[in-house]
C-alpha positions in Angstrom: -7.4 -13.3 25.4 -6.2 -10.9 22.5 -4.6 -12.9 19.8 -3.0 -11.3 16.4 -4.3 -13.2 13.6 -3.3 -13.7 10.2 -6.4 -12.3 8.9 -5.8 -9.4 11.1 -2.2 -8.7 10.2 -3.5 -8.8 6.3 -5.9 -5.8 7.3 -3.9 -3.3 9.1 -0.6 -3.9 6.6 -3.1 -3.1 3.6 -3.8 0.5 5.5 -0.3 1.3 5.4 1.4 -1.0 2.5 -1.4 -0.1 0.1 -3.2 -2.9 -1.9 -1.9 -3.0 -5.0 2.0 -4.1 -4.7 1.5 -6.4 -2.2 0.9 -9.8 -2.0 -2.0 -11.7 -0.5 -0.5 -12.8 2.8 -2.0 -16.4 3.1 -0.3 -19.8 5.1 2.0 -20.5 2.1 3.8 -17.1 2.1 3.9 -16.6 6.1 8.1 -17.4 5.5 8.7 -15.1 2.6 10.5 -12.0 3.6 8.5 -8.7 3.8 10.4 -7.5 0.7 9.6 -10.5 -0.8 5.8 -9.7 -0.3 6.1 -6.2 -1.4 6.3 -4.3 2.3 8.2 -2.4 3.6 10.4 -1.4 6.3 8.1 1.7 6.9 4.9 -0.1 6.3 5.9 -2.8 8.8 6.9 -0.1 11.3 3.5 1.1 10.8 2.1 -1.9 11.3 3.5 -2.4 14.6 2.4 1.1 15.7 -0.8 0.3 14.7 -1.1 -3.0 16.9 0.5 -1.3 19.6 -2.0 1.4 19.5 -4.8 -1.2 18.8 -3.7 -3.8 21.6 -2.5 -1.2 24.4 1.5 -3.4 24.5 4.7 -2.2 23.8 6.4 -4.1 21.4 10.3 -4.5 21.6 11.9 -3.0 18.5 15.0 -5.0 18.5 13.3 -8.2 18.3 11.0 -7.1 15.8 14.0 -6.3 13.5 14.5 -10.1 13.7 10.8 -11.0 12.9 10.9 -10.6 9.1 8.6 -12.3 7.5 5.0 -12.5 8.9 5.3 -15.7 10.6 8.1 -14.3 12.9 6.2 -11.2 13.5 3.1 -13.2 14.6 5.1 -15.5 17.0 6.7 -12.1 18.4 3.2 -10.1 18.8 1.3 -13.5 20.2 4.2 -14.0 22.3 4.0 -10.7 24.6 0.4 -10.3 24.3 0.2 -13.7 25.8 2.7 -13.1 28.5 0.8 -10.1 29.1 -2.5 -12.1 29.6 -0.7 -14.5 31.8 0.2 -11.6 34.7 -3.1 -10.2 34.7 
């Protein structure tokens, strides 16, 4: 089953955020705002293009407008590509 990790999200938001602003994203930051961690709303967007691309799932845009801070967007990611596993 595909699963979105932490480690994972780190990677592909360092493509598109860039490295040097932006702040580690480890367990104790997963709540902080992406602003907070130095991404932003493009990078994310990115981001979610990339996994989209990456995992072959459409991801809602409305509800990842709500998912901001990395914890939230995990949830939201996990979430569909675990409904998706569940139909095949």
């Amino acid at each position: 089953m595909d699963r979105l990790e932490l480690t994972d999200l780190t990677r592909i938001l360092r493509v598109w955020g860039g490295e040097e602003d932006c702040v580690e994203l480890t367990e104790e930051v997963q709540d902080l705002y992406w602003i907070e961690l130095g991404y932003d709303c493009l990078s994310v967007l990115q981001t979610t293009g990339s996994i989209e691309r990456k995992y072959d799932v459409l991801l809602d845009g409305d509800l990842l407008e709500l998912a901001d801070t990395p914890r939230l967007f995990l949830r939201l990611v996990n979430g569909v590509l675990d409904s998706r596993a569940a139909v095949v």
